[in-house]
N, C-alpha and C positions, 0 to 999 in steps of 0.2 A: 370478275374481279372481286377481291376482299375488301375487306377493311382499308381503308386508306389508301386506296389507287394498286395493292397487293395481288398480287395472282391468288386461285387459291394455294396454289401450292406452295406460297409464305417466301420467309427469309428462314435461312440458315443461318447459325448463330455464327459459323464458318464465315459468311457476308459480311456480317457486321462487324464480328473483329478485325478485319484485312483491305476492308476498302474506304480508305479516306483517313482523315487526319484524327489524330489519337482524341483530341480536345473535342471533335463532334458529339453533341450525344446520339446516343443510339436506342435510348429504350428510356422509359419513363413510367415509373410506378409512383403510383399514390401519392403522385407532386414531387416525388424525386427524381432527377435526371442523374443518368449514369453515363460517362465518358465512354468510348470507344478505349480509353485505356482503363477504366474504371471495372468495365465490361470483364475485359479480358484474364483483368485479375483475380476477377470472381467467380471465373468457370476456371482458371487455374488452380487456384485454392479449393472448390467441389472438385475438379478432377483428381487431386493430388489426398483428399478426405477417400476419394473410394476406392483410390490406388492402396491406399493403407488396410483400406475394407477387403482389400480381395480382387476386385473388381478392375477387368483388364479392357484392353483395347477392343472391339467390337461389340461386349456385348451389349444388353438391354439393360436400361438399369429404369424405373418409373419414378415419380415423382408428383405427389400430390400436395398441390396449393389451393390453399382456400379461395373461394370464389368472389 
């Protein structure tokens, strides 16, 4: 097990948008808590920035955050 009771093989960001009530939070950075609808909006909005980029349904795309 992972981090907080987690397999290693994680959560799908697919999981946390679709299971349970919008108002849950689901993720928590640096003191802020993001809604399960808060969430969704926000991988909507990067989806819909890389759909403009080019960037279609299966591929790879990477993404580097600071540590």
């Amino acid at each position: 097990m992972g981090a907080a009771g987690m397999s290693d093989a994680g959560l799908r960001l697919a999981d946390l948008l679709h299971d349970g009530d919008d108002r849950d939070t689901v993720l928590m950075v640096e003191g802020r808590q993001l809604s399960r609808a808060e969430l969704a909006a926000s991988a909507d909005e990067l989806a819909a920035a890389l759909a403009d980029r080019g960037v279609g349904a299966g591929q790879v795309v990477a993404s580097c955050l600071p540590s």
